[in-house]
matplotlib code that plots the C-alpha trace (Angstrom):
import matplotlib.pyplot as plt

x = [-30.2, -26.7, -24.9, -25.3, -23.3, -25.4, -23.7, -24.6, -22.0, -19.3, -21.2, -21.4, -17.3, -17.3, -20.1, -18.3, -14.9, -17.2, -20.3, -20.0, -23.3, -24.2, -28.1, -29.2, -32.9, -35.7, -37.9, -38.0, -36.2, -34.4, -30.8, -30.0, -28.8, -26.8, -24.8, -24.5, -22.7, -20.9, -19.0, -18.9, -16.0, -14.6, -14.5, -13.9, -16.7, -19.4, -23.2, -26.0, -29.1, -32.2, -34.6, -32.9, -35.2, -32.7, -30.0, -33.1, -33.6, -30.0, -29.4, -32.7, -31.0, -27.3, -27.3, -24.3, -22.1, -23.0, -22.3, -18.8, -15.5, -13.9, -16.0, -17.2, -20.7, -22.8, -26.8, -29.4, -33.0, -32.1, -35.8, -36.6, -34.8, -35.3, -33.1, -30.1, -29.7, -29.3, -26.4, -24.6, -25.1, -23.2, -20.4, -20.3, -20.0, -16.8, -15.4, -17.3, -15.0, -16.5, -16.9, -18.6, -21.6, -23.5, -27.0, -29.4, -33.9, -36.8, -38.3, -37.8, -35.5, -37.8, -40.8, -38.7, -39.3, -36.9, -33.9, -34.1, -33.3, -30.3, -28.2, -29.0, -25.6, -24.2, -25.8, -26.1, -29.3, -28.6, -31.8, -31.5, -34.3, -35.2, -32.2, -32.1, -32.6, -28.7, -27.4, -29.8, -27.9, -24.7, -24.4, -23.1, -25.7, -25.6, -28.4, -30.0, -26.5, -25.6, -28.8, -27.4, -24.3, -24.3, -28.3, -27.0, -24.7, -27.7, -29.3, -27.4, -28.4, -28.5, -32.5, -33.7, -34.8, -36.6, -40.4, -43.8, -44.2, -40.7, -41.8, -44.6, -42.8, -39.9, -42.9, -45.0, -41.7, -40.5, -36.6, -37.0, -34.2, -36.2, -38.9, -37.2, -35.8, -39.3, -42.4, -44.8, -47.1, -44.3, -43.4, -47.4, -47.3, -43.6, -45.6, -48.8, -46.3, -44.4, -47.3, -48.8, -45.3, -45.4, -48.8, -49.5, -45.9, -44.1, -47.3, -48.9, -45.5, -46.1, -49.1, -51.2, -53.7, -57.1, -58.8, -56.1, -58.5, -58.7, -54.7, -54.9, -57.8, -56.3, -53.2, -54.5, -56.7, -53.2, -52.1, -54.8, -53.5, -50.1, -48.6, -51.3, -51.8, -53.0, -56.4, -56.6, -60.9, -61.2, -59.0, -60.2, -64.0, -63.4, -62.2, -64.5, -62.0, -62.4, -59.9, -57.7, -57.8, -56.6, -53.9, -52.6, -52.4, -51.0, -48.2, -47.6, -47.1, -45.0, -42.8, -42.5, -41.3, -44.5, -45.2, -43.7, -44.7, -42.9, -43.3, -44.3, -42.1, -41.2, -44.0, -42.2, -43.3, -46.3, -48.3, -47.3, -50.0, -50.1, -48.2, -50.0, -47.7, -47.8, -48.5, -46.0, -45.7, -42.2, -42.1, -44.1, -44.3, -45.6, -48.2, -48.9, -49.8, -51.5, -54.0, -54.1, -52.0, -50.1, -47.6, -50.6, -52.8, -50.8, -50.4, -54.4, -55.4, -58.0, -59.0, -58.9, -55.5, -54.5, -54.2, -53.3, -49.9, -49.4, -49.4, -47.9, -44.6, -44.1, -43.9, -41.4, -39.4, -39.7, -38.2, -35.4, -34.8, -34.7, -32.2, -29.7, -30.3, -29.6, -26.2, -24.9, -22.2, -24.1, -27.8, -30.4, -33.9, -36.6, -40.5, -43.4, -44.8, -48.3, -50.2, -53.5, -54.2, -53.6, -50.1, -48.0, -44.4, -43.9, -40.6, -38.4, -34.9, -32.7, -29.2, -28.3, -25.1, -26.6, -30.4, -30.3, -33.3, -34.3, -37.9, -39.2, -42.0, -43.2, -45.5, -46.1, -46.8, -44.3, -45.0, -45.1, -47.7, -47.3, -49.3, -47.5, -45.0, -47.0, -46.0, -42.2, -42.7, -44.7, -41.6, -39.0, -40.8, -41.0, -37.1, -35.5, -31.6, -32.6, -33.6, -30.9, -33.2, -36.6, -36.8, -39.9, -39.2, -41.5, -41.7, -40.4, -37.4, -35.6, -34.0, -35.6, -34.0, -37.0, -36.3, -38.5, -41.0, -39.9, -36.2, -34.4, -36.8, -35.4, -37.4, -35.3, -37.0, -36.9, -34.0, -32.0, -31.8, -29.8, -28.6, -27.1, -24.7, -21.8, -18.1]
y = [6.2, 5.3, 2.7, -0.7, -3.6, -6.3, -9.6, -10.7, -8.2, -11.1, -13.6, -11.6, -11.3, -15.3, -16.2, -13.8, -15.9, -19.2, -18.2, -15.8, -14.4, -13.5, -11.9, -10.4, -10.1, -9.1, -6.2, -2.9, -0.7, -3.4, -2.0, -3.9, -1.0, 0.3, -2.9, -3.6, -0.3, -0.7, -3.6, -2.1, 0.3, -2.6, -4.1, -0.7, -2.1, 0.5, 0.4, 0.2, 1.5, 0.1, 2.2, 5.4, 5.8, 6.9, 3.9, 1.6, 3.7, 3.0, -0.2, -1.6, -0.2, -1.9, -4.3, -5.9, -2.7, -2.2, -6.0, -6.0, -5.5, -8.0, -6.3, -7.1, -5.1, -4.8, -3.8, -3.0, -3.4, -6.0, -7.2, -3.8, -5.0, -9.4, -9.2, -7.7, -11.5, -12.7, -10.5, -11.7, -14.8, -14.3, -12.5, -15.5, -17.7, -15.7, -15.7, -17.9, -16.6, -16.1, -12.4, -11.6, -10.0, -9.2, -8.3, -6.8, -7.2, -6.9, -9.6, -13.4, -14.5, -17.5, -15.6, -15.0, -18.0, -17.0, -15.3, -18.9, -20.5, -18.5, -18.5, -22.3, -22.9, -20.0, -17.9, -17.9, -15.8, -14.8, -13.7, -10.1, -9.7, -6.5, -6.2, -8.4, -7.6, -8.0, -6.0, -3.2, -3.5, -4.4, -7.9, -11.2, -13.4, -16.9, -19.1, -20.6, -22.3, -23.1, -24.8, -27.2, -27.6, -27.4, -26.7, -27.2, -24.4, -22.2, -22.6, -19.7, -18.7, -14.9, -13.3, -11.5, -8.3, -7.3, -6.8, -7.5, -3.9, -4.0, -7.1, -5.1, -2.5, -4.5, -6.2, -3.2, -1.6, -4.3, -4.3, -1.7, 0.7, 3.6, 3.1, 2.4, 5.9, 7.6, 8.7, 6.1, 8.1, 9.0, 5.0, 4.1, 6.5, 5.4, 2.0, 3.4, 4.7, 1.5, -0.5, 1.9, 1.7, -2.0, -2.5, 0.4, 0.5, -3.3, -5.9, -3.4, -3.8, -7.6, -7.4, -10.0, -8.3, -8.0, -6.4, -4.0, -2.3, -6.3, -6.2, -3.9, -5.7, -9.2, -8.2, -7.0, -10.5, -12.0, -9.7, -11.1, -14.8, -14.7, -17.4, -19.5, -22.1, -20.5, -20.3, -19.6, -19.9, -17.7, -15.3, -15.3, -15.3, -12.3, -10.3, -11.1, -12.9, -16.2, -18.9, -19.6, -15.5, -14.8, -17.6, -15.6, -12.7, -14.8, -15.3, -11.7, -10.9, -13.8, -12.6, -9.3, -9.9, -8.9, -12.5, -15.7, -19.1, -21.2, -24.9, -28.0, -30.2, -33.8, -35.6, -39.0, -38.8, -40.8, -38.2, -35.3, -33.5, -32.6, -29.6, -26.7, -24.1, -21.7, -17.9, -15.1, -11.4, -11.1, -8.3, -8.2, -4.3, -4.3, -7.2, -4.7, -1.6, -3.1, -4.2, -1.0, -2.4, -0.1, -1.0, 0.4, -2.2, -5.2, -4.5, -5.0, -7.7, -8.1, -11.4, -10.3, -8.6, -11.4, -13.7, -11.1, -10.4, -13.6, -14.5, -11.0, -12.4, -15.5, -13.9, -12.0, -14.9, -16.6, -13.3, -13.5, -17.1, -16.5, -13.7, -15.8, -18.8, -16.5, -16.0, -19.3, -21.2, -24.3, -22.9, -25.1, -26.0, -24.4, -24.9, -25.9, -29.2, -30.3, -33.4, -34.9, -34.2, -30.7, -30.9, -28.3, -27.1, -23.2, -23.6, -26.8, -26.0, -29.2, -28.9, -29.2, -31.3, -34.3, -34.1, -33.1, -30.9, -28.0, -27.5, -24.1, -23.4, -19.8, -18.7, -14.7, -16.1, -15.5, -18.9, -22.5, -25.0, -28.1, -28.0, -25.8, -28.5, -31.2, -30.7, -31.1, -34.0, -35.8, -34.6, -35.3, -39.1, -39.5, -38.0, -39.7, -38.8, -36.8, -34.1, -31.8, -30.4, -28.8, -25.3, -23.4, -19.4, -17.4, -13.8, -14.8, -14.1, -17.1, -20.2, -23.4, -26.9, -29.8, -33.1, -36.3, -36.5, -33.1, -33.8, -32.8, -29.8, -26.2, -22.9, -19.7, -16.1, -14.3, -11.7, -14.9, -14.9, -11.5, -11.7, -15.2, -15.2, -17.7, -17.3]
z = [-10.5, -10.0, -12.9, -11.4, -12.3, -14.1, -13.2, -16.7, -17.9, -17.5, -18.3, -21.8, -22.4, -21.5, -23.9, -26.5, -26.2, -27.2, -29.9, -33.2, -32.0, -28.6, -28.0, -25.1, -24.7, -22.7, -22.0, -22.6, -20.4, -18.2, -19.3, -22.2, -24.2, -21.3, -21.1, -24.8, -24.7, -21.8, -23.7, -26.8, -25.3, -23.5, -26.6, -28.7, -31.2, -32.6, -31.4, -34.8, -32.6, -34.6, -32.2, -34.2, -37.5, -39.3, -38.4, -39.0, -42.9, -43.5, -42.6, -44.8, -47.5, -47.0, -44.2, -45.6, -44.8, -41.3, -40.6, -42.2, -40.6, -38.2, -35.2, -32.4, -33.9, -31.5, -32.6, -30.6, -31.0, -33.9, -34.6, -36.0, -39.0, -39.4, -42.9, -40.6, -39.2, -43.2, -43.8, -40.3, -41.7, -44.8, -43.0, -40.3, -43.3, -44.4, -40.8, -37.8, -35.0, -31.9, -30.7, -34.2, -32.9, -30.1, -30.3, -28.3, -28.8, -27.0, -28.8, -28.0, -30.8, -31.2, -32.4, -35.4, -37.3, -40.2, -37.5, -35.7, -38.6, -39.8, -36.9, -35.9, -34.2, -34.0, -31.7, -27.7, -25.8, -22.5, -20.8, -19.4, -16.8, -14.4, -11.7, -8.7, -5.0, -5.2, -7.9, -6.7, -3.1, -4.3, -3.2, -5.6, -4.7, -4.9, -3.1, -6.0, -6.6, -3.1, -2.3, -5.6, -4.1, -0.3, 1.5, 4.8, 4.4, 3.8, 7.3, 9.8, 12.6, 11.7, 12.0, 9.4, 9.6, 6.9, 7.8, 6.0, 5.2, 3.8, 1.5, -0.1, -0.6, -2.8, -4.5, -5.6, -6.8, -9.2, -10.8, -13.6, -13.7, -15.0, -12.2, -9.0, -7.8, -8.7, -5.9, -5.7, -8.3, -10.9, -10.6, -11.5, -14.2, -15.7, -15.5, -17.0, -19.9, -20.2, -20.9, -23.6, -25.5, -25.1, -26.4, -28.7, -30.4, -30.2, -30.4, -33.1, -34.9, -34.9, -37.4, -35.9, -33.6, -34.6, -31.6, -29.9, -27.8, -25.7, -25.4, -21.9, -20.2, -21.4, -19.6, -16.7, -16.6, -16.8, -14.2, -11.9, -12.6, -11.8, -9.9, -11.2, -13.8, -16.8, -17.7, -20.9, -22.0, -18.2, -19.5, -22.6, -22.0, -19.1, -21.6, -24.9, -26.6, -28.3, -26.2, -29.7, -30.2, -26.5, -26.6, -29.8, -27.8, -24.5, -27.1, -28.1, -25.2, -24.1, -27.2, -25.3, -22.4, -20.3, -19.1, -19.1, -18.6, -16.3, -17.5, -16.0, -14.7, -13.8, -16.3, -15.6, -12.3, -12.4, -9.9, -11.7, -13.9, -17.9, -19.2, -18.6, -17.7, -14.6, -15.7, -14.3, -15.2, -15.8, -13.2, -9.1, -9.8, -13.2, -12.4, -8.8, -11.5, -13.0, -10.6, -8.8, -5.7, -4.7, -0.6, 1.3, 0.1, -0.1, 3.2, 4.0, 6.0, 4.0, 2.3, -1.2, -0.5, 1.5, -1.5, -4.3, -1.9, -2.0, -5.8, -6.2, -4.0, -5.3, -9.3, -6.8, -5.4, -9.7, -10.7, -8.7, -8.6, -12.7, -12.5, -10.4, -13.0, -15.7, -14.9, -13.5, -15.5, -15.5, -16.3, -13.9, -15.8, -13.4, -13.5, -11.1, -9.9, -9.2, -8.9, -9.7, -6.1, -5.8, -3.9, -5.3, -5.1, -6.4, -7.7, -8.8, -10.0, -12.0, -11.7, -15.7, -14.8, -12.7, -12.5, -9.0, -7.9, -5.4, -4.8, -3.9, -2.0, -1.2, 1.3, 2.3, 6.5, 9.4, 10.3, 8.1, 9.5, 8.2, 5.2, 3.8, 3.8, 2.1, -1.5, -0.5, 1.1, -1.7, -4.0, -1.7, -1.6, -5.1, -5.9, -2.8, -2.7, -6.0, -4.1, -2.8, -0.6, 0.2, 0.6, 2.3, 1.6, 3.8, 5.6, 9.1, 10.5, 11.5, 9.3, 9.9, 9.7, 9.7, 10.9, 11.5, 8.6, 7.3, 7.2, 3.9, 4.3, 5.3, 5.9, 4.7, 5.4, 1.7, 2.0, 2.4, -1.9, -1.6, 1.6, 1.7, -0.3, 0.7, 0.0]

ax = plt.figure().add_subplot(projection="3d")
ax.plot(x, y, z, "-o")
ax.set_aspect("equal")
plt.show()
């Protein structure tokens, strides 16, 4: 496929003019080498690729030369070789400008225990995630901040046109570069290749799994949890897997980029439940591969399909709610809400500056009865002027502005994330 601008590419220079050390990380595959390049000839620096054996060889042996110089060095894959982060240490401790280093891993930084430690202060992670509905159509969105800064604004009278078929469709097709382009069977085998990397190659690396023949059915246990409050013993016991062995493995994998688990939030409210996190894949079309669910049968009206769409597009909506947080100057906190009573809200998103808050509900109808209000209106009670507003994101066509009971509540069909973008 074409080049696509990442949005995160200027993000990159900006956080380069403040921090010695700038990481970007994520998965495999999502473009992070093509952008550390990219800046490395904006930058004129030189590119250390630890994927290359014989790079990774020579560097064990010196890691102090290939750190040296005033730079920018930029390194990809830098977890193939921990010890690399000692020697940038050393050099920052000579020189501690900003613009250093930039980085590049597939690994979170935080499972290193010994990287975390050496860089303490001097580093800054951006989070570089599969592309947005945006980048891929060439559009700066901006939603996720308006609906901070100015709902109202949000609510147009322009129909959207994008259909339930076409919804599948962006679900079960997912925001890796590699797999986007391909037939629908060249995209389920890229995924069914992907996958075997990931767990055969990067968690073996890791040195801590036991029983590697449970990592694919764990994952695709995972896979059938998204968009739900983790489970862990059900996960575990489906699979044969002690609960303390599978939460092990729930971390691996966490590590890698494959899921992610969006936190609790709002504990000081006194409805609000303990801190069990809510389990996404970090990608719709990987989590759609993996259980078998290919356009033609998220489209069922089937039950069972019903409800696996459903999940399926609000990991969707997370994703891409994520991917506009990653890159806004003042990065929002987001999790989920829930109470002991089972009202829920999808999505809340905390404005890092003043503690206001967006909650996010999801629903994969063309219509929103008013139950599917109900968790936004127990939030909306508990926050008062707190929240900004309530936002109900669904498949229909039209934007919706509640009032009476539901005011401070909005409806907004899906496309609006990539499609809305306000000047």
């Amino acid at each position: 496929m074409e080049l696509v601008n990442r949005r995160l590419e200027e993000v990159a220079v900006s956080r380069m003019a403040e921090s010695p050390v700038v990481l970007l990380q994520g998965p495999r595959s999502v473009g992070k080498s093509t952008l550390l390049r990219i800046l490395a000839e904006r930058y004129g620096g030189r590119v250390v690729d630890l994927d290359d054996p014989a790079v990774r060889a020579a560097v064990v042996d010196d890691p102090g030369l290939f750190v040296s110089g005033r730079g920018p060095v930029f390194i990809d894959e830098y977890q193939h070789v921990p010890v690399l982060l000692d020697s940038i240490k050393a050099e920052l401790n000579r020189d501690g400008s900003p613009g250093r280093f930039m980085l590049a891993g597939s690994t979170r930084f935080d499972s290193l225990p010994l990287a975390s430690q050496s860089l303490t202060g001097r580093l800054h992670r951006l989070e570089i995630l599969p592309l947005s509905q945006g980048e891929l159509g060439g559009s700066e969105e901006n939603l996720v901040a308006a609906l901070l800064d100015d709902p109202g604004a949000t609510v147009t009278p322009d129909a959207s046109t994008t259909s339930r078929d076409r919804y599948t469709e962006l679900v079960a097709r997912g925001g890796f570069p590699l797999a986007l382009e391909r037939t629908e069977a060249a995209r389920a085998r890229w995924f069914d290749d992907y996958l075997a990397l990931c767990l055969e190659r990067d968690l073996m690396e890791e040195g801590r799994v036991r029983q590697p023949a449970a990592l694919a059915p764990l994952l695709t246990r995972l896979a059938s949890q998204t968009a739900q409050v983790l489970n862990m013993s059900s996960a575990g016991r489906a699979v044969g897997l002690p609960t303390s062995t599978a939460s092990d493995y729930v971390r691996l994998f966490e590590a890698a980029f494959l899921v992610r688990l969006l936190p609790s939030w709002g504990r000081t409210l006194r409805s609000a439940t303990g801190s069990r996190p809510k389990l996404h894949m970090v990608d719709s079309g990987l989590a759609a591969r993996l259980l078998r669910l290919p356009p033609d049968k998220l489209s069922s009206l089937d039950p069972a399909a019903l409800q696996q769409f459903g999940h399926l597009l609000e990991t969707f909506v997370v994703g891409e709610v994520l991917k506009q947080a990653s890159w806004m100057e003042h990065r929002p906190h987001v999790g989920y809400w829930r109470t002991h009573h089972g009202a829920e809200v999808d999505i809340v998103v905390e404005d890092s500056r003043d503690g206001s808050v967006v909650g996010i509900e999801v629903k994969s109808g063309s219509r929103i009865p008013s139950k599917d209000r109900r968790g936004l209106r127990i939030l909306r009670d508990a926050l008062g002027d707190r929240l900004t507003a309530g936002v109900v994101f669904y498949t229909g066509p039209h934007s919706i502005r509640y009032k009476g009971p539901d005011a401070g509540i909005i409806a907004l069909p899906i496309d609006r994330l990539w499609t809305g973008a306000l000047g």
